[in-house]
VEXDO-401908 format. One record per atom (N, C-alpha, C, O, CB): x, y, z. Coordinates in steps of 0.2 Angstrom, whole numbers, plus 5000, padded with zeros to 4 digits. Each point is the difference from the previous one (the first is absolute). Glycine has a CB too. Layout:
<marzas>
XYZ...
</marzas>
This chain:
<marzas>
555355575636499450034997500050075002500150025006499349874993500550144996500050085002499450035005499450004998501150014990499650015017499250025004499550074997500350054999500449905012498850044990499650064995500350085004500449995005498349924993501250145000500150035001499350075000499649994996501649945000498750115010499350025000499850044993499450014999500649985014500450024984499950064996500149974990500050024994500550075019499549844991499949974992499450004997499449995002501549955001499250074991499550004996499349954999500249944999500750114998498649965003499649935002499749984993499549984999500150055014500949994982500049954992500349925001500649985001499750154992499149835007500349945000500849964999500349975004498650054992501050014997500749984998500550025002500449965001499250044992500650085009500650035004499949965006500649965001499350174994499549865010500449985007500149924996500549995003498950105009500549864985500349944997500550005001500349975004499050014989501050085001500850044999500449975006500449955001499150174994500249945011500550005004499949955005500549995004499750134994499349845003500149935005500449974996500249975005498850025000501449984989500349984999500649995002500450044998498949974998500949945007500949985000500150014994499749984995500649935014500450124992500450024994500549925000500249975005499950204997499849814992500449925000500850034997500250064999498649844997501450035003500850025001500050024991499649984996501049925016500050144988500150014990500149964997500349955003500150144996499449904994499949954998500750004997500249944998498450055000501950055002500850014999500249955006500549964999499650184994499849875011500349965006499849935001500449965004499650145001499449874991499849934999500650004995500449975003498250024999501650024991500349994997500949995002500449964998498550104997501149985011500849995000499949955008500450035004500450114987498849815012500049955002500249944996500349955003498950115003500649944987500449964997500549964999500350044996499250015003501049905002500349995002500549994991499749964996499550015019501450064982500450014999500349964995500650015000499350065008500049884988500149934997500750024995500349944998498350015004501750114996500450034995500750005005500150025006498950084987501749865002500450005002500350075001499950044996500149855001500450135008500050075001500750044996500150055002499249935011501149984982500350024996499550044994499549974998501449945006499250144993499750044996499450045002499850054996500749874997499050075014499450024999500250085003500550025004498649854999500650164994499750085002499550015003500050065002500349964990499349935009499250055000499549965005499849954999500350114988499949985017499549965007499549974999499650034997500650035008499749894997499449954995499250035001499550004997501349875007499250175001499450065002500050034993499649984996500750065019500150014985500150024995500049984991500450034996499950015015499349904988500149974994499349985000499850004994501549975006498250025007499349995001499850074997499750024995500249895016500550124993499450075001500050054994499450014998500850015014500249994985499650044993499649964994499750024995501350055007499149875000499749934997499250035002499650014995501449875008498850125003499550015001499650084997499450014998501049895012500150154992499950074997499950004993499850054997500949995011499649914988500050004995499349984996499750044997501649965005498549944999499649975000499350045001499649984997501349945006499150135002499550045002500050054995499550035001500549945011500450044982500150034996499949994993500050044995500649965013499149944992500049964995500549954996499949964995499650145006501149905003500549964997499649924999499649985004501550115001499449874989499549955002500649934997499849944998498650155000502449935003500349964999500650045004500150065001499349874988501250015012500850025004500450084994500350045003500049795001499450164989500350054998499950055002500450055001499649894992499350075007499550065003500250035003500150065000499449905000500449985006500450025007500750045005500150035005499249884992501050064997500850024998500150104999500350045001499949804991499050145002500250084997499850055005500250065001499549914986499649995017499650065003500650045006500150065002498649874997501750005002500550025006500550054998500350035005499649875000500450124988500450034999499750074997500350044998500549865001498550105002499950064996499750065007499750054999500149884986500350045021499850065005500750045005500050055004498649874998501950044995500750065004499949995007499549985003500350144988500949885013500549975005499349995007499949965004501550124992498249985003499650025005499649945000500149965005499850174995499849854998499549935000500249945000499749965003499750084991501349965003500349935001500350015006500049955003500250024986500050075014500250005008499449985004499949955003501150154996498649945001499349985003500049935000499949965005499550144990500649884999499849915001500549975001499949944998499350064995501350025009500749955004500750004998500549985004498649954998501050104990500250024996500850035002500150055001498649964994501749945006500950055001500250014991500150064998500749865015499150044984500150024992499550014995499450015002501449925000499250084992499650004995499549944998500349954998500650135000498549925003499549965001500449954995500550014996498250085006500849834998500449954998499949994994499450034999500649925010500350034985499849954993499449974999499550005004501349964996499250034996499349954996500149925004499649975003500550104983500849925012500349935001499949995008499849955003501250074986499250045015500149995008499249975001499949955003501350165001498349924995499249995000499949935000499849965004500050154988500549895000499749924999500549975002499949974995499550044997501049965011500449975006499749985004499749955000501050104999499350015006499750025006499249955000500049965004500750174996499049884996499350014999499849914999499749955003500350204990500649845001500049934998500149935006499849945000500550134989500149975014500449945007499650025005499949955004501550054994498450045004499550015007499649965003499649984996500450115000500049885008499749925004499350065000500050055003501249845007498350084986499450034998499549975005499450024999500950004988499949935017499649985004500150045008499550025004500749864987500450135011500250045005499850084999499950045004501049864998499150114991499850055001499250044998499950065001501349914998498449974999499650025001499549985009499450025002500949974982500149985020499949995006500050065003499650015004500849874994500150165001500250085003499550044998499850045004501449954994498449994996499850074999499149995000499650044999501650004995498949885008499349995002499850005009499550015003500649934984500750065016499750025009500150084999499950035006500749875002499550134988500050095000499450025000499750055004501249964988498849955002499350034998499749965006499550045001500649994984499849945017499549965004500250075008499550025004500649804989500550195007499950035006499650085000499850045004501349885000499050094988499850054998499150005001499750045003501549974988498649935007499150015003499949985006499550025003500149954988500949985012499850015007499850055004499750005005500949934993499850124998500250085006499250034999499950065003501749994995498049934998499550024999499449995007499749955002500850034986499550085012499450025007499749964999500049994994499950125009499649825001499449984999499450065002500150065002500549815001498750104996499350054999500050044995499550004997500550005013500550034987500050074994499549964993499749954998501950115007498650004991499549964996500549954993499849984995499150145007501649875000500549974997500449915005500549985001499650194995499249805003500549955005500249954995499749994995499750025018501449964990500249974996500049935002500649985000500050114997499049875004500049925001499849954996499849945002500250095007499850004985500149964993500350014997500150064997499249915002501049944998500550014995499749944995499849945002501450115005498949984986499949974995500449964996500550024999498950065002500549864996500549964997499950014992499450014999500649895012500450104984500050004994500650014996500550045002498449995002501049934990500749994997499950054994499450024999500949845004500350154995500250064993500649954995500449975002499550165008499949884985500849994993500450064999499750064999499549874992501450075009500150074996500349984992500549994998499850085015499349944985499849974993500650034997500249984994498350005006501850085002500550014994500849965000500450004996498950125005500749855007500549995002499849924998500549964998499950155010499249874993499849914997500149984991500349964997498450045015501050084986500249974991500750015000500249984995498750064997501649995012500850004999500449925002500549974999499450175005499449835000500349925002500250015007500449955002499950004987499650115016500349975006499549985002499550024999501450045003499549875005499849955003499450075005500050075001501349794997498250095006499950025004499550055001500050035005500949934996498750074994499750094998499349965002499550024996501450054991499049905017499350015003499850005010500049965005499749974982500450145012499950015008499149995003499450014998501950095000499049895008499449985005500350065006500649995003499049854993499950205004500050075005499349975006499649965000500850164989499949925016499450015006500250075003500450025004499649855000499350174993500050074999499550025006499449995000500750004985500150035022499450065004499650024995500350034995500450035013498549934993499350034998500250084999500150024994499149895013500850124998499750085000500550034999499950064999499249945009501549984992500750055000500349984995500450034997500049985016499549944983500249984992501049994999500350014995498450085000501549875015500549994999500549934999500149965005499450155000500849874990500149935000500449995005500550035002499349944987500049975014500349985008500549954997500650005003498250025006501149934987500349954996500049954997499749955001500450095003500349974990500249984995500449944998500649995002499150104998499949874994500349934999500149984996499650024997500049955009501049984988499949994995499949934998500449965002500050144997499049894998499849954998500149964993499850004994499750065014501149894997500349964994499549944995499649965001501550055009499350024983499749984995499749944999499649984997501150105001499749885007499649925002499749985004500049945002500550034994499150095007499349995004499750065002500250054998500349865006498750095000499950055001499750035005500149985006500049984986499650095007499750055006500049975007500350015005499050044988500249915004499749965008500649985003500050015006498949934991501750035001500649965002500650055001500549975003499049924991500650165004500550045002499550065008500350025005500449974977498650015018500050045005500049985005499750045004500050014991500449895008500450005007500650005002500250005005499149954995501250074991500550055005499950055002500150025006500649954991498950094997499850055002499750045004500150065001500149904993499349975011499650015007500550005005500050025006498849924991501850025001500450005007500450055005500150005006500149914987500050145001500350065006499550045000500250065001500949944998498249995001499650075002499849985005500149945001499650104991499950015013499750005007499450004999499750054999501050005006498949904994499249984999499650025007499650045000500749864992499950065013499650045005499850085001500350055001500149855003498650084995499850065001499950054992499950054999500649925014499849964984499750044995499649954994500049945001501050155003498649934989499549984997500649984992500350044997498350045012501349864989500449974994499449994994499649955001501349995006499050104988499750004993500349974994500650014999499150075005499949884991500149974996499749994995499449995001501049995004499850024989499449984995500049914999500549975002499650174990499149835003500249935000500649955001500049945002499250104993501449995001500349975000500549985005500549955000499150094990500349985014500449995007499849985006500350005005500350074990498649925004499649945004500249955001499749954996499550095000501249955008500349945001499849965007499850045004501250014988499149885010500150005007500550025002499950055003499449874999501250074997500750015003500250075002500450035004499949874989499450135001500250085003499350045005500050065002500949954987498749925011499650055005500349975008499750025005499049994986501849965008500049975008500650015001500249995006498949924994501450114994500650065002499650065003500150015006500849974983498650055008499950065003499749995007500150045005499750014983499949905013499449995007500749995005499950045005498749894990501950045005500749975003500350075001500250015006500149854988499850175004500450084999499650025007500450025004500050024981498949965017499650045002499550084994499950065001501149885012499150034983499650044994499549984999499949945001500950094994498750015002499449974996500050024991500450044997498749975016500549954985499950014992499250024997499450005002501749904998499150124994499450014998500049974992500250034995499650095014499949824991500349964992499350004994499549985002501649915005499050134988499550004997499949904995500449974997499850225002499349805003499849924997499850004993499650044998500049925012500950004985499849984993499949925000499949965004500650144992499749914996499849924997500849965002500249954998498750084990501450005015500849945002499849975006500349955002500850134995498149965009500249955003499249995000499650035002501749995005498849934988499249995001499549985002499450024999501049984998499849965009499549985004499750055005499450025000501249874998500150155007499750045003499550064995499450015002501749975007499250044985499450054998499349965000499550035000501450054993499149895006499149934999500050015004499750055001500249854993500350075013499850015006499850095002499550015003501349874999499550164996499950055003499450074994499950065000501649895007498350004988499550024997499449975001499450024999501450014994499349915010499449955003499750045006499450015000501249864997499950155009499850045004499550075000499650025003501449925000499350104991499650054998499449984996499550045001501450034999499049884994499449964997499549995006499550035002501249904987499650015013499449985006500150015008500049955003499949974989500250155011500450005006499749975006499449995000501150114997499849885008499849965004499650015007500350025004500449954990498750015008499650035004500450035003500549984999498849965002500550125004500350055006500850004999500349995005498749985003501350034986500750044999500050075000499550044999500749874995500250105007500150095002500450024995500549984999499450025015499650074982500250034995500150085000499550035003500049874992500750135003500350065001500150034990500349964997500450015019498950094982500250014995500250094999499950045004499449854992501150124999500250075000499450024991499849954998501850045012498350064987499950034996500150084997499650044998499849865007501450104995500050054998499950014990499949954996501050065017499150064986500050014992500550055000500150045004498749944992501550004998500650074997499650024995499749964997501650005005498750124997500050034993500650024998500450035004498550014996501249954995500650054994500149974995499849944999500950125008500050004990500249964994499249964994500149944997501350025013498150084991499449984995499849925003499549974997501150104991499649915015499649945004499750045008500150045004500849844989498550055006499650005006500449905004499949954997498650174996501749895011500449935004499649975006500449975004500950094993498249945007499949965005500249934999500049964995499150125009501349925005500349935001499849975005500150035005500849994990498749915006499949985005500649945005500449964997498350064996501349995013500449965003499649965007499750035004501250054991499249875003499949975006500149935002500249964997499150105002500749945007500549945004499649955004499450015002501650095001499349854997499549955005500749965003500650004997497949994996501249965013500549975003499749914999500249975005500250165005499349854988499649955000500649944996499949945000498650155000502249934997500449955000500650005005500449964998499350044992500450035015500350015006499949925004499449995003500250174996500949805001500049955005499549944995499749955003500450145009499749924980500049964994500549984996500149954998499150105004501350034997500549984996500450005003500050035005499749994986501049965006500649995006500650054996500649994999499149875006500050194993500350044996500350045006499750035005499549974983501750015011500350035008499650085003499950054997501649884999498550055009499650075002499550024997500250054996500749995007498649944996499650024997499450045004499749975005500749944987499550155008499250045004499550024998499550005003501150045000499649974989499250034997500349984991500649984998498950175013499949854985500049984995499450064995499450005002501249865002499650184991499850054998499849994993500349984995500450095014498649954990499950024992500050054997499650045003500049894997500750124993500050074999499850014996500449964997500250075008499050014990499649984997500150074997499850055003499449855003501150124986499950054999499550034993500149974995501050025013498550054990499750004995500050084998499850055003499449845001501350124989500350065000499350024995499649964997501950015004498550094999499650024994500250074996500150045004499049905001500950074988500250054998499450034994499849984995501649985009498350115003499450044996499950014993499549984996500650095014500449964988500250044994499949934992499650014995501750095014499049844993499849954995499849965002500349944997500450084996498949975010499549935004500549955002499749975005499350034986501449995009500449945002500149985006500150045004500349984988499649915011499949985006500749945002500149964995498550075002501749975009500449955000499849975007499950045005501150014986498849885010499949995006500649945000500349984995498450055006501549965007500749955003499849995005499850045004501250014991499049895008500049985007500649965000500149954996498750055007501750025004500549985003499949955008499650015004501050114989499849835008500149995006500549995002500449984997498850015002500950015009500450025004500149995008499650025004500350034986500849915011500049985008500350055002500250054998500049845002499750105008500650065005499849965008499549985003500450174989500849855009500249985008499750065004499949985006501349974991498650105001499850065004499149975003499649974997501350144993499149895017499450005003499650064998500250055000500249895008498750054991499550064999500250075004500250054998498949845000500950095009500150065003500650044998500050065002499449895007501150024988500650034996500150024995500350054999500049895005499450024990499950044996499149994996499849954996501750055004498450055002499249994999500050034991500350054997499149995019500249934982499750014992500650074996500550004996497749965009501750084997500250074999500450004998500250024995499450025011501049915001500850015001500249964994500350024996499849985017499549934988500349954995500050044993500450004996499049875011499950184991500150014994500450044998500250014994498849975005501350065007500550075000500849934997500250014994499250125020500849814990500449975000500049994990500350034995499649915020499650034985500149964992500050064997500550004997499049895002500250165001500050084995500950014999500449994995498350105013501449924998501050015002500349964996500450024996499750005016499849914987500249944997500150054992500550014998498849875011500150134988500150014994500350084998500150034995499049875005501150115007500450084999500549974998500450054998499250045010500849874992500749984998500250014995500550014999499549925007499550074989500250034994500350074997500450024995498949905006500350105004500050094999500650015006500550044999498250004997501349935007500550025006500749985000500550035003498749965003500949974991500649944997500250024992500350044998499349845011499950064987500050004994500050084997500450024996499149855004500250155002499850074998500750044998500350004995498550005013501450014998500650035002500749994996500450044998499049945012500549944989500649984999500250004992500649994998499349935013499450094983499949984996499850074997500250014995499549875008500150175000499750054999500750075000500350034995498349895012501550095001500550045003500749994997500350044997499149965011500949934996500649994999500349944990500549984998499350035020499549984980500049994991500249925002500049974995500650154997499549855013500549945002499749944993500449954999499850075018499449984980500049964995500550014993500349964997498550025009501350084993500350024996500849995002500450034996498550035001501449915008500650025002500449934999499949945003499750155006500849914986500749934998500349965004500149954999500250114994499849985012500749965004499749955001499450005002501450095004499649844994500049935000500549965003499949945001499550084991501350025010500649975002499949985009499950055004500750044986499549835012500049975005499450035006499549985001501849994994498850075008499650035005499750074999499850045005500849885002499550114986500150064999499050015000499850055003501949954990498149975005499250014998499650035007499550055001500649844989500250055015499650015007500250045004499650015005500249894994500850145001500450035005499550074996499650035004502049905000498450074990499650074996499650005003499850065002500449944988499449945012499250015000499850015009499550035002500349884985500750075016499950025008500350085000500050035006500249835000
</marzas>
């Protein structure tokens, strides 16, 4: 880590900047790779078949053909840059490359990249990274072509909006049951796991609790009983339980939003739900001035996290983050890079795109 310097600027962001470890290039994750191409006919360094992939991509490209063109149309200087002894590769070398690639190993590469990439993140600043959000995606252009496999399950850093990693989720089963491979190569300890209902599971609350991680799972009608139970505690709470609430309001966007949060512990050493600390109800009641209209929603919700850990505020900052995945992830991927609109469907070709 870089040490401050006296004369640095005392703009937040700048000294953020330079406390950062610089991580390794993401061209050098790439040619860690390990080389699967019989070495009769190849030209072109397998580094170098990632990396304008990725340049390109940032470009707009949004298939191998693309990708193929963007490389031939910037001249020797760029293709040397990106590793390049010859003239940038085919359409054909692309999709080869792209199609055979053990998509498993390689999304393992580039998910210890990015994870070391938030690690290097100063704790205290106003940027801390120790939640990660769970949530699945289609890439619906590549599923109406019929390739197998086009529903990923990501675990996305909260505040840095970086995917740490990525899963695909085979067509004969689901979420809940593919993300314990997903939790396996990440580093949980010390840090906070988000979800929406549908991955309220026991089993992955007690992957997360076994790792040394905590969670923050929002309760629906899949698991029923606990929400009964955990709406019975807020209807009728129980003498001298200890409750803590938060009450913030948002204005914008023509609505007026206060949301109530509050936690109690009064199923703690009731239910045998793994790790369990606090159990939370959030209560939101939207209103919009302009045409009278009103939307009220109450949610509830477990977390391994103790009061003194995460008091009302935190928990509500946690689930807020949870639903940034959309904008942070989906947003991105749908929005920026078009990835619904993109064909390729050939063997591993969909997923290598999408990491």
């Amino acid at each position: 880590m870089l040490a401050r310097h006296p004369h640095v600027s005392h703009n937040p962001r700048q000294r953020w900047s330079l406390m950062i470890a610089h991580p390794r290039p993401l061209i050098a994750v790439f040619a860690m790779r390990p080389d699967v191409r019989k070495p009769r006919g190849k030209r072109h360094p397998l580094a170098a078949i990632f990396a304008p992939a990725c340049c390109a991509m940032l470009c707009g490209a949004r298939s191998y053909s693309a990708i193929a063109a963007w490389g031939r149309n910037y001249g020797t200087r760029i293709a040397q840059a990106l590793g390049f002894t010859h003239t940038p590769p085919c359409a054909a070398t692309l999709h080869t490359v792209f199609r055979h690639v053990d998509r498993d190993a390689f999304e393992a590469h580039l998910g210890a990249w990015a994870d070391q990439l938030v690690g290097s993140l100063p704790p205290g600043l106003e940027m801390p990274a120790t939640a990660i959000a769970l949530e699945g995606k289609t890439l619906r252009g590549s599923k109406k072509q019929g390739a197998p496999g086009t529903h990923l399950l990501a675990a996305l850093a909260h505040q840095v909006g970086v995917t740490l990693a990525q899963h695909a989720v085979d067509d004969k089963t689901n979420e809940s049951t593919a993300v314990e491979t997903l939790l396996q190569p990440l580093v949980l300890e010390g840090r906070i796991v988000t979800m929406d209902a549908l991955l309220t599971q026991r089993h992955i609350a007690q992957t997360i609790v076994d790792k040394g991680g905590d969670y923050v799972m929002i309760v629906k009608e899949n698991q029923p009983q606990l929400r009964a139970d955990i709406a019975l505690v807020f209807t009728r709470p129980p003498v001298g339980d200890h409750q803590a609430t938060t009450r913030p309001v948002d204005l914008g966007h023509g609505r007026i939003e206060p949301r109530n949060l509050t936690t109690r512990e009064a199923l703690v050493g009731y239910r045998d739900w793994p790790g369990l600390a606090q159990v939370f109800e959030l209560g939101r009641h939207v209103m919009f001035p302009k045409t009278g209209q009103e939307r009220v929603e109450v949610v509830y919700g477990v977390t391994s996290r103790r009061p003194e850990q995460a008091p009302p505020e935190r928990l509500l900052a946690l689930v807020r983050g949870q639903w940034q995945i959309e904008k942070k992830l989906h947003g991105v991927r749908d929005v920026t890079f078009d990835e619904d609109r993109s064909q390729v469907r050939c063997g591993n070709i969909p997923q290598i795109m999408a990491a």
